[in-house]
C-alpha positions in Angstrom: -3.4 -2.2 31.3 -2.5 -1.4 27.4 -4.4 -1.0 25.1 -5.4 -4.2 23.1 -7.0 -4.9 20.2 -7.5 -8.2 17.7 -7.2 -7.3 13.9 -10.2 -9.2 12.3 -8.9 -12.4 10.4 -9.9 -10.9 7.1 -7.7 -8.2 7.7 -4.7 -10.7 7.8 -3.1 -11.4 4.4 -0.1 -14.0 3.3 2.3 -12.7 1.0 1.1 -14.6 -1.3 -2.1 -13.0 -1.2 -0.3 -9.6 -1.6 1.7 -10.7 -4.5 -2.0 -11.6 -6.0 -3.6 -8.4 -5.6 -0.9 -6.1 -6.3 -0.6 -8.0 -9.4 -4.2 -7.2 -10.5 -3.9 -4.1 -9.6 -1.7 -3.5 -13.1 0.7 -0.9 -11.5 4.3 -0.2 -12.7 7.0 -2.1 -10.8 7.9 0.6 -8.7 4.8 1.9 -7.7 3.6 -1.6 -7.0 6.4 -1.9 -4.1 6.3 1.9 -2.7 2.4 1.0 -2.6 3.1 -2.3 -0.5 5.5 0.2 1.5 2.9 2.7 1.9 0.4 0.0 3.1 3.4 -1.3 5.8 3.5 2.5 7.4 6.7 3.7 6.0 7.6 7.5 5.2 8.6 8.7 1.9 12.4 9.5 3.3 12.1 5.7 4.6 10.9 4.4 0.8 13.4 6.4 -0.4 15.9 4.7 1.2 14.7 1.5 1.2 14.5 1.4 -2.9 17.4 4.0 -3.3 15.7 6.8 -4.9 15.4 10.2 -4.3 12.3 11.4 -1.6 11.1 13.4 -4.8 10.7 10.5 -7.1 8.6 8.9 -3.8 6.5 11.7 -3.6 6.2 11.7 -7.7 5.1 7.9 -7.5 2.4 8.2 -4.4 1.0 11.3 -6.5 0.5 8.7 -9.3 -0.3 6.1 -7.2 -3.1 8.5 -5.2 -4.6 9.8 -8.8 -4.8 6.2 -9.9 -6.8 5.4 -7.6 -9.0 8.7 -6.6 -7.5 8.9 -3.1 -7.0 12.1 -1.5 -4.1 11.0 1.2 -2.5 7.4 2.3 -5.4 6.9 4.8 -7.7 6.5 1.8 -5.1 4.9 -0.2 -4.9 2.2 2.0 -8.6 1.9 2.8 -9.5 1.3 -0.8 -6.4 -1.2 -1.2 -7.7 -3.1 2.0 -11.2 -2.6 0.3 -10.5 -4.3 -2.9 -8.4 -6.7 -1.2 -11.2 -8.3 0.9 -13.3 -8.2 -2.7 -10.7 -10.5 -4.0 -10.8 -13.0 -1.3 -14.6 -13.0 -1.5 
């Protein structure tokens, strides 16, 4: 039998409610969507081609991104994005 597992409810978000926190999250455009890419699971050659820049500018961006936000790696990243997301909805 696979492996199954149910996602907890408040780890469900509408796109609306992404639109809403990656607003108050006061990023630049383009970090704003390579962060909501980063938080889907996509590489940096796959965000690359997705917003047709180079894989260096990607890289240049999740630095930022990472710094802003006193993450380490993506894990992090998205751990403290999921973590101020549920704040929000509280």
């Amino acid at each position: 039998m696979p492996f199954q597992t149910k996602v907890p409810d408040d780890f469900l978000f509408t796109a609306v409610e992404w639109r809403r926190l990656i607003s108050s999250l006061d990023l630049p455009k383009r970090q704003s969507e390579i962060l909501l890419l980063i938080v889907a699971g996509q590489a940096d050659s796959e965000i690359a081609k997705k917003l047709s820049i180079g894989a260096p500018t990607v890289r240049t961006h999740i630095k930022r991104i990472l710094d802003r936000f006193g993450a380490r790696d993506r894990t992090t990243l998205v751990i403290e994005v999921f973590r101020r997301f549920r704040q929000l909805r509280s």
